[in-house]
C-alpha positions in Angstrom: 19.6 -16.2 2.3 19.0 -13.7 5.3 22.7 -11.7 5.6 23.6 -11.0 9.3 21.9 -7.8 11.3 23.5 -6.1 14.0 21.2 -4.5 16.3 22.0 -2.6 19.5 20.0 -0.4 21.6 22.2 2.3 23.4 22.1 5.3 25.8 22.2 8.8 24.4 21.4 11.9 25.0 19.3 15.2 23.0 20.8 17.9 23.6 19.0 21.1 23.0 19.5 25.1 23.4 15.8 25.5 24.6 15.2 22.3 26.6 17.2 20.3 29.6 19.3 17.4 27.7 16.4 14.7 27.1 18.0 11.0 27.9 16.8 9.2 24.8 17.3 5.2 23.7 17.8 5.3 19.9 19.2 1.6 18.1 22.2 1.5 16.4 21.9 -0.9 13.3 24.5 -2.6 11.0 23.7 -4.9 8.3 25.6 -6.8 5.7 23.3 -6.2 3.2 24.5 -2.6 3.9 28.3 -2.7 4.2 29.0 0.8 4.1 26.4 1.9 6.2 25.2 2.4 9.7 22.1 2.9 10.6 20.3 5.0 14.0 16.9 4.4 14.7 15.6 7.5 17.1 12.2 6.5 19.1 9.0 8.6 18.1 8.9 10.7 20.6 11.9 12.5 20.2 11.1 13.2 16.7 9.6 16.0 14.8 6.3 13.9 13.4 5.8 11.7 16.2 7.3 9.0 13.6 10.2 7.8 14.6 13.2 8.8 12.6 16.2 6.8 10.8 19.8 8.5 9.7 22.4 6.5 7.6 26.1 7.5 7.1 28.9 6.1 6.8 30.7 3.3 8.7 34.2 4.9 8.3 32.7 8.5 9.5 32.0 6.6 12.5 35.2 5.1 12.6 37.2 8.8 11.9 34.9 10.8 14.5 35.6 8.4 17.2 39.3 10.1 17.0 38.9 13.2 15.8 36.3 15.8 14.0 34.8 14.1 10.7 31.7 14.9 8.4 31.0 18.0 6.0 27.4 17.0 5.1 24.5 16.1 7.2 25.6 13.8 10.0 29.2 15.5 11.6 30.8 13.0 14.6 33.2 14.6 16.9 34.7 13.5 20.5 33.6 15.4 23.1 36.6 14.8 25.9 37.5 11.3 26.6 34.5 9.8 27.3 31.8 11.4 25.4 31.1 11.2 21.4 28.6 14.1 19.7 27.0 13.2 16.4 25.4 16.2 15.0 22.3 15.4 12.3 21.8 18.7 10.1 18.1 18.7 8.5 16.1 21.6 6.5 14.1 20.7 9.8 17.0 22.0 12.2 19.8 20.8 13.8 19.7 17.4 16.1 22.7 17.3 18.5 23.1 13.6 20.3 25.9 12.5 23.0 26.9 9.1 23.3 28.9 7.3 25.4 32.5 6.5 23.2 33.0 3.1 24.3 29.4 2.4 23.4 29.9 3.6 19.9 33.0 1.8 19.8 32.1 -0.7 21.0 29.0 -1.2 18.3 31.9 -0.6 15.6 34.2 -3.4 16.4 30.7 -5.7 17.2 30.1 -4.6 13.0 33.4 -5.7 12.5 32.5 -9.2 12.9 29.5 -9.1 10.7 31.5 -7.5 8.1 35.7 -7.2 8.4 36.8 -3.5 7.3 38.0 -4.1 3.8 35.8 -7.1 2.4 33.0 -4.7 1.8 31.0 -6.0 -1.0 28.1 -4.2 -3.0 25.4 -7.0 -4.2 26.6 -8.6 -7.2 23.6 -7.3 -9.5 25.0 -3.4 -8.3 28.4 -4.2 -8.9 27.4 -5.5 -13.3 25.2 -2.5 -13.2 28.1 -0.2 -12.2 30.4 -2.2 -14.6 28.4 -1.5 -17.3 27.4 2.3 -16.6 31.8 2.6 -16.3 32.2 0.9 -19.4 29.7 3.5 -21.4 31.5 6.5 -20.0 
């Protein structure tokens, strides 16, 4: 059985101390085989190996830097006025800074709502015995 994909292809911008802000089209993914998760694709060119490059975190970070500062580790989301949404991605590579529009990002939350409602996040069953049984041992 295939579990439900979001996908969704937004406007951004790269913005940079030594360049002009680069308008860039990363995807923004959420899957239910993932609950927890959301996922951004960023197009090759804008990164370091020519690649292409993903970042994960967490659903709810998305959800708390939407209204106000959230994130201590590698991916920090803060508004940026009304309108505007910064997600910073901190790397042993450097520091990526991207600005998205908010009602996009919101917009892409409540769309992962429907794929997965907040609270009936599952891990896969064969996870969830394996955690059991580590819990149990401890």
């Amino acid at each position: 059985m295939r579990l439900p994909t979001l996908h969704q292809t937004v406007r951004a911008r790269l913005i940079s101390s030594e360049h002009p802000e680069l308008p860039i089209r990363p995807t923004l993914r959420y899957s239910a085989a993932e609950p927890f998760a959301v996922h951004i694709d960023f197009p090759a060119h804008v990164s370091a190996d020519g690649q292409g490059v993903t970042w994960m975190f967490g659903r709810t970070l998305l959800e708390e830097g939407l209204e106000a500062p959230a994130g201590e580790g590698d991916v920090r989301i803060r508004p940026c006025g009304w309108a505007r949404t910064v997600i910073e991605f901190h790397s042993p590579l450097g520091l990526a800074v991207i600005r998205f529009g908010t009602t996009t990002l919101r917009r892409f939350l409540l769309r992962s709502y429907d794929v997965v409602a907040p609270g009936t996040e599952n891990l896969d069953p064969d996870l969830d015995q394996g955690l059991a049984a580590l819990l149990d041992e401890v």
